[in-house]
C-alpha positions in Angstrom: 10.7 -20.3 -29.3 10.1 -17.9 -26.9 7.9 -18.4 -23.9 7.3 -16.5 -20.4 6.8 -18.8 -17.5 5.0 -17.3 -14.5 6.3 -18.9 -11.4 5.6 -19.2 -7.9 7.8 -18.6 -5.5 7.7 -19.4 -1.2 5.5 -17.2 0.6 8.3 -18.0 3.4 8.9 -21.9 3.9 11.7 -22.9 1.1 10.8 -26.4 1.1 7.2 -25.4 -0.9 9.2 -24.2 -3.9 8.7 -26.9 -6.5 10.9 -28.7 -8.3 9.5 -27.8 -11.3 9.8 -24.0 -10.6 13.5 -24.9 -9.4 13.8 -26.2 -12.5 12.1 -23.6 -15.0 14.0 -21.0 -13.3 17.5 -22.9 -13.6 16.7 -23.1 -17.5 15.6 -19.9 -18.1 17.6 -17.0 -20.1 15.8 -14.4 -18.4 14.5 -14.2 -15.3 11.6 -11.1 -14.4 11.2 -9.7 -11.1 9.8 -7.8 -8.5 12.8 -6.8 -6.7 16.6 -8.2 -7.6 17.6 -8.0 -4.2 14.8 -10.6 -2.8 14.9 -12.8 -6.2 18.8 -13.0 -5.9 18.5 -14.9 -2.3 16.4 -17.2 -4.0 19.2 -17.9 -6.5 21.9 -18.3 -4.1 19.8 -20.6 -2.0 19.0 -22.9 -4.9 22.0 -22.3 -7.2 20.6 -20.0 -10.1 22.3 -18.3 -12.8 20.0 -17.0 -15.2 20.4 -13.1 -15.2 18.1 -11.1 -13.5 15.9 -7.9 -14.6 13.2 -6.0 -12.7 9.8 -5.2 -13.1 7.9 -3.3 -10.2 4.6 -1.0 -9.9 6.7 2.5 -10.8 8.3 0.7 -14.2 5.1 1.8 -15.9 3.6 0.0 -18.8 6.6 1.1 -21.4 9.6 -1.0 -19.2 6.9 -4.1 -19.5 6.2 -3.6 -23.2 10.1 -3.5 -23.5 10.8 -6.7 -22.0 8.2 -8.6 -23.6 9.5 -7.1 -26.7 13.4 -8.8 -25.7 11.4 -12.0 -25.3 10.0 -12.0 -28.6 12.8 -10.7 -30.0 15.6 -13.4 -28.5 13.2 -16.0 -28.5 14.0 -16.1 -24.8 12.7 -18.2 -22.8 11.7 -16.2 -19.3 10.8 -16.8 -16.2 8.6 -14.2 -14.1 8.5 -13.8 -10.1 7.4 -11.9 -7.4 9.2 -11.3 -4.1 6.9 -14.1 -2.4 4.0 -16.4 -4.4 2.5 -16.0 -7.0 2.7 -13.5 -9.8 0.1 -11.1 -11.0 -1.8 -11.3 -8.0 -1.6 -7.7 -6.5 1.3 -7.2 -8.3 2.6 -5.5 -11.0 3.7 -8.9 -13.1 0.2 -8.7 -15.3 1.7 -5.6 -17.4 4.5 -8.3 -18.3 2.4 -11.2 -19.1 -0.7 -8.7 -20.8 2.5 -7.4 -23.0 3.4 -10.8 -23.9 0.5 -12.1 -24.8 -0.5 -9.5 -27.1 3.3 -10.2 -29.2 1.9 -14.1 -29.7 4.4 -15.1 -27.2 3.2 -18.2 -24.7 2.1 -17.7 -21.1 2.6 -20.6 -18.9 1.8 -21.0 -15.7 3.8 -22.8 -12.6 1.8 -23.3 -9.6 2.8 -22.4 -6.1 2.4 -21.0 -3.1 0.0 -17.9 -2.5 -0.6 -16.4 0.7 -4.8 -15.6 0.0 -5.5 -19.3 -0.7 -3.5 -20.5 1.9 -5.7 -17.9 4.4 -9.1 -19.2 3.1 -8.2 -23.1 3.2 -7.1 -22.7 7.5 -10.6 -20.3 8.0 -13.1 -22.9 7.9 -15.1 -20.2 5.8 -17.5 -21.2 3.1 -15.5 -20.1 0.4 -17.3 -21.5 -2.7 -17.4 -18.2 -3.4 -14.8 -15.3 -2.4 -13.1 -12.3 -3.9 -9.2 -11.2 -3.4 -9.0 -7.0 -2.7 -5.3 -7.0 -1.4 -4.0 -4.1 -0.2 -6.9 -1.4 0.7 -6.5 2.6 0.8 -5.3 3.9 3.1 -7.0 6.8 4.6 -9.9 5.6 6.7 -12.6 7.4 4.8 -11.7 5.7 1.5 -11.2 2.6 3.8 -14.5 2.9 4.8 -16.5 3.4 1.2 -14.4 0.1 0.0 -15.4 -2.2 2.9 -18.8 -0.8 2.3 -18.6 -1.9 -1.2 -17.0 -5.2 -0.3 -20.1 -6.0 2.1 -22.5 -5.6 -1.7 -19.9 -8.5 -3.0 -19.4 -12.4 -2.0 -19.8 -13.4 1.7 -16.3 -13.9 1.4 -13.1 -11.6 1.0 -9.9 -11.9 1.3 -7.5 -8.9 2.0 -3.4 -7.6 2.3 -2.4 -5.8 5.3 1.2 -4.2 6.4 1.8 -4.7 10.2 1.8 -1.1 11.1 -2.2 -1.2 9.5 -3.9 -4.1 10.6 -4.6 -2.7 14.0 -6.3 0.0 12.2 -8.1 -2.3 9.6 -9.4 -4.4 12.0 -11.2 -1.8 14.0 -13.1 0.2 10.8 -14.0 -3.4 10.0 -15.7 -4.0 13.2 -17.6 -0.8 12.8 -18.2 -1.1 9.6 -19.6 -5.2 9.9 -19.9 -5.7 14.0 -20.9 -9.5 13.3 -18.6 -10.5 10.7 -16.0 -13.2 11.9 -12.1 -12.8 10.9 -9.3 -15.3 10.5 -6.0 -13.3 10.4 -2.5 -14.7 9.3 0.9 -13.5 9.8 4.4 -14.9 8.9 2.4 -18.1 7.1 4.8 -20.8 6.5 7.4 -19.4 8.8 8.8 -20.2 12.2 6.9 -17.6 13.8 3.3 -18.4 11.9 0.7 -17.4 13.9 -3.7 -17.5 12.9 -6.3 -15.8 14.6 -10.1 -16.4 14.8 -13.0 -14.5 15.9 -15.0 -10.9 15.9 -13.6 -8.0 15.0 -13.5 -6.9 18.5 -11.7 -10.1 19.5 -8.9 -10.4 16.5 -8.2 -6.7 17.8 -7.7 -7.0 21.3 -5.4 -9.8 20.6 -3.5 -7.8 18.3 -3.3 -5.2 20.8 -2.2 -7.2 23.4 0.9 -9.0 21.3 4.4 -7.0 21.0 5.1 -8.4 17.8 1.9 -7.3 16.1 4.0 -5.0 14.0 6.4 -7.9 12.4 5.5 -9.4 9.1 2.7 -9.1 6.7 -0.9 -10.1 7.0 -3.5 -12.0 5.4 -7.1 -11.5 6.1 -9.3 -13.4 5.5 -13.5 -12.1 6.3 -16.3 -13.6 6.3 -19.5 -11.3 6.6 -22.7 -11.5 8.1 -25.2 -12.9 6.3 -27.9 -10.2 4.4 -30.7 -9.6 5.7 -33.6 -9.7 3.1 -35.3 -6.1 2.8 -38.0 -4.9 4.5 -41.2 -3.5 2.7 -41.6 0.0 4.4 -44.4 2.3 3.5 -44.2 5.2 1.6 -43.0 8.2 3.5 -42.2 5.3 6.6 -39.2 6.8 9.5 -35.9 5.4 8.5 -34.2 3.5 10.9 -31.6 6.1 11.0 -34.5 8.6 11.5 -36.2 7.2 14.5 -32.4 7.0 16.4 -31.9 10.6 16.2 -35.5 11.1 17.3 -35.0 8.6 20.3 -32.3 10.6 20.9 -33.9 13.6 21.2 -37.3 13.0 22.7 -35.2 11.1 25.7 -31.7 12.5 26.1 -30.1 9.6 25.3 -27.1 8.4 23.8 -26.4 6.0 20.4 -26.5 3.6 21.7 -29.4 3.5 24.7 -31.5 4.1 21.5 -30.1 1.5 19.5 -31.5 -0.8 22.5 -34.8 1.0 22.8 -35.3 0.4 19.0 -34.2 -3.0 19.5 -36.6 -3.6 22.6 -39.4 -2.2 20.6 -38.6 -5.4 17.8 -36.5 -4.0 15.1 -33.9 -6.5 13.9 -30.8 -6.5 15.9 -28.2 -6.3 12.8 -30.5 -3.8 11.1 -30.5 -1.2 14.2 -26.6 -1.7 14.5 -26.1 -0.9 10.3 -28.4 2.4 11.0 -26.3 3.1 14.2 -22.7 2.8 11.9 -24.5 4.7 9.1 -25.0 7.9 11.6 -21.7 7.4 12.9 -20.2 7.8 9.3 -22.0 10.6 8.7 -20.8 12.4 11.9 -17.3 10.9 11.3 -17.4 12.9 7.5 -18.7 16.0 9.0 -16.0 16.4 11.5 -13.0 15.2 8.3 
């Protein structure tokens, strides 16, 4: 009968691969991955035969709809991985199992490691409630209208980040959401693990200060400020943005002498600091 078995793999520790993905991977026919190279460690280190075929993001849809096809086809029974975790999370495996499943042929999963849940259960963040965004674009204006639209979703998000970006995510997040609070992983499970908590401000001055900032990948995991409830404001009423650039003006001041005038005269803090961003985007835009 054929079957595909989606299995997780160690995010880096080998000891957390489980026996019973050891063993659905020993008995395959066929096992799927993300990159041969990376897979074929795995199967030296734990004595695997079954042979190996890829399946990565520039395959495109007709390579997965081939190989679900074999599976059918043989009645093999295959076993799908990514280079680390779990597949089909921010990875191109779903185009396999999607293919798969619309042939008839069984989708099983085999639990495992995955680098986002293990982020979220070391934050001490409410996470009741979260959403997973991976990897994020990467020029900073598009970087900038997806945290934006992140901040209208759960209180909590998790996110992907190279090493030679999170310098640079960190810092648009802390102008984008000043009061949010960050736990950043790198190298979980490994020798070299290392989590950091605090501000935006914080997490980046510490990533700053390290040399090995720019060694393995990161997980993000932040938690924003709560939302303020909206203010009734009279029809034809000064926005918030408005009165700044009139502050501005009337006193020959800078951004942020009138963000504390504004503040002084009782506007709420968080408020004030959202307007402040807001005219700092638009100026940013301008000068693109």
């Amino acid at each position: 009968m054929a079957l595909l078995n989606i299995v997780a793999t160690p995010i880096g520790n080998l000891q957390d691969f489980s026996p019973r993905g050891i063993e659905t991977l020993r008995s395959a026919d066929l096992i799927i991955a993300e990159d041969t190279r990376v897979t074929m460690k795995l199967c030296q280190v734990f004595d695997l035969h079954a042979p190996l075929i890829s399946c990565h993001r520039h395959s495109g849809e007709s390579k997965a709809q081939a190989i679900a096809e074999r599976i059918a086809g043989e009645n093999l029974t295959a076993a799908l991985v990514t280079d680390a975790g779990t597949p089909c999370i921010s990875d191109p495996g779903n185009e396999v199992a999607a293919a798969c499943i619309a042939l008839g042929v069984p989708v099983i999963p085999i639990p495992g490691c995955c680098a986002g849940i293990a982020a979220i259960s070391v934050s001490g963040f409410d996470a009741r409630e979260f959403a997973f965004y991976g990897f994020l674009p990467r020029e900073k204006k598009a970087i900038r209208e997806k945290l934006t639209e992140i901040g209208r979703g759960p209180r909590v998000a998790v996110l992907h980040e190279s090493p030679h970006r999170i310098c640079l995510l960190t810092e648009m997040i802390g102008e984008v959401f000043p009061d949010s609070r960050l736990t950043v992983c790198c190298d979980l499970t490994k020798r070299y693990e290392k989590t950091l908590y605090g501000s935006p401000t914080e997490i980046l001055a510490a990533l700053e200060k390290n040399e090995k900032t720019e060694k393995g990948e990161y997980c993000v995991v932040l938690a924003l400020p709560e939302k303020e409830e909206a203010r009734e404001e009279p029809e034809g009423a000064e926005s918030l943005e408005g009165r700044l650039i009139r502050v501005m003006k009337q006193e020959g001041i800078g951004l942020r002498e009138a963000q504390e005038r504004l503040t002084e005269a009782g506007e709420k803090k968080n408020a004030v600091k959202q307007a402040a961003l807001t005219l700092k985007r638009i100026a940013a835009e301008i000068m693109e």
